[in-house]
N, C-alpha and C positions, 0 to 999 in steps of 0.2 A: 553636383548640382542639387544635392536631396541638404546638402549641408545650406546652402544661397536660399530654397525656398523655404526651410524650416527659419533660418534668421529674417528673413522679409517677415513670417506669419506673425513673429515675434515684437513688431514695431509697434512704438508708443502710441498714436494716435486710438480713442477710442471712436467703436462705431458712428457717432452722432460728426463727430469730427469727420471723418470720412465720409458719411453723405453729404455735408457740408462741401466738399470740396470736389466731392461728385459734379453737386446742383450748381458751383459756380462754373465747371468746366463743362458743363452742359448749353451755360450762358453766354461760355464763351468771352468774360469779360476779369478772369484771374490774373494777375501781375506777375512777370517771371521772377522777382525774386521768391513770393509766394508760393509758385508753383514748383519751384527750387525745394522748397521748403516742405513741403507736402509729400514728395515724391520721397525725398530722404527717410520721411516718417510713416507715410502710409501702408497699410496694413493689407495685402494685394488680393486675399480672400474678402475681407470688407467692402474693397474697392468691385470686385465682381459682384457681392449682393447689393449695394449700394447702385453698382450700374442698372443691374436687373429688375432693382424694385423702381429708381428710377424711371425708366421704360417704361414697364408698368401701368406707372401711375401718369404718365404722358398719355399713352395709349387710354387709356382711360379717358383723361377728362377730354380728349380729340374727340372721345367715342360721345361721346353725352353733348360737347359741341355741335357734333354735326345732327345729332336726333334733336336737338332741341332747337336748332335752324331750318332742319326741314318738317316739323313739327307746325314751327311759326308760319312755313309758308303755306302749307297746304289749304 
C-alpha cells in the first residue's frame, strides 16, 4: 500500500489544477469524462489541501454574509 500512495503523490496535475477541479466538484457541475480524467491524474495530498482551503474560504465568506445581513438589519 506504501508502494499505491507514494505513486498517486506522484501524479502530474499541478496544485492550481487540482483546486481547479476541487471548485468545480464543489459546484457540483463536472462532466464524467472530465472527472474521469482528473481522478486518473490528481494528486490526492493536493486534493486534501485544496479541500481544506476550499472550506475555508466558504466558511469564510458565509461568515461575513451573515454579519453583514444582520449588520443591515439592526
Amino acid at each position: 500500500m506504501s508502494d499505491d500512495l507514494r505513486d498517486a503523490s506522484q501524479r502530474k496535475l499541478n496544485f492550481l489544477q487540482t483546486l481547479k477541479a476541487v471548485l468545480w466538484a464543489l459546484f457540483g457541475v463536472r462532466k464524467g469524462a472530465g472527472y474521469d480524467q482528473d481522478v486518473a491524474r490528481l494528486n490526492p495530498v493536493h486534493v486534501i489541501i485544496a479541500g481544506l482551503l476550499a472550506a475555508a474560504i466558504f466558511v469564510t465568506v458565509l461568515i461575513f454574509i451573515v454579519r453583514w445581513a444582520a449588520g443591515g438589519a439592526a
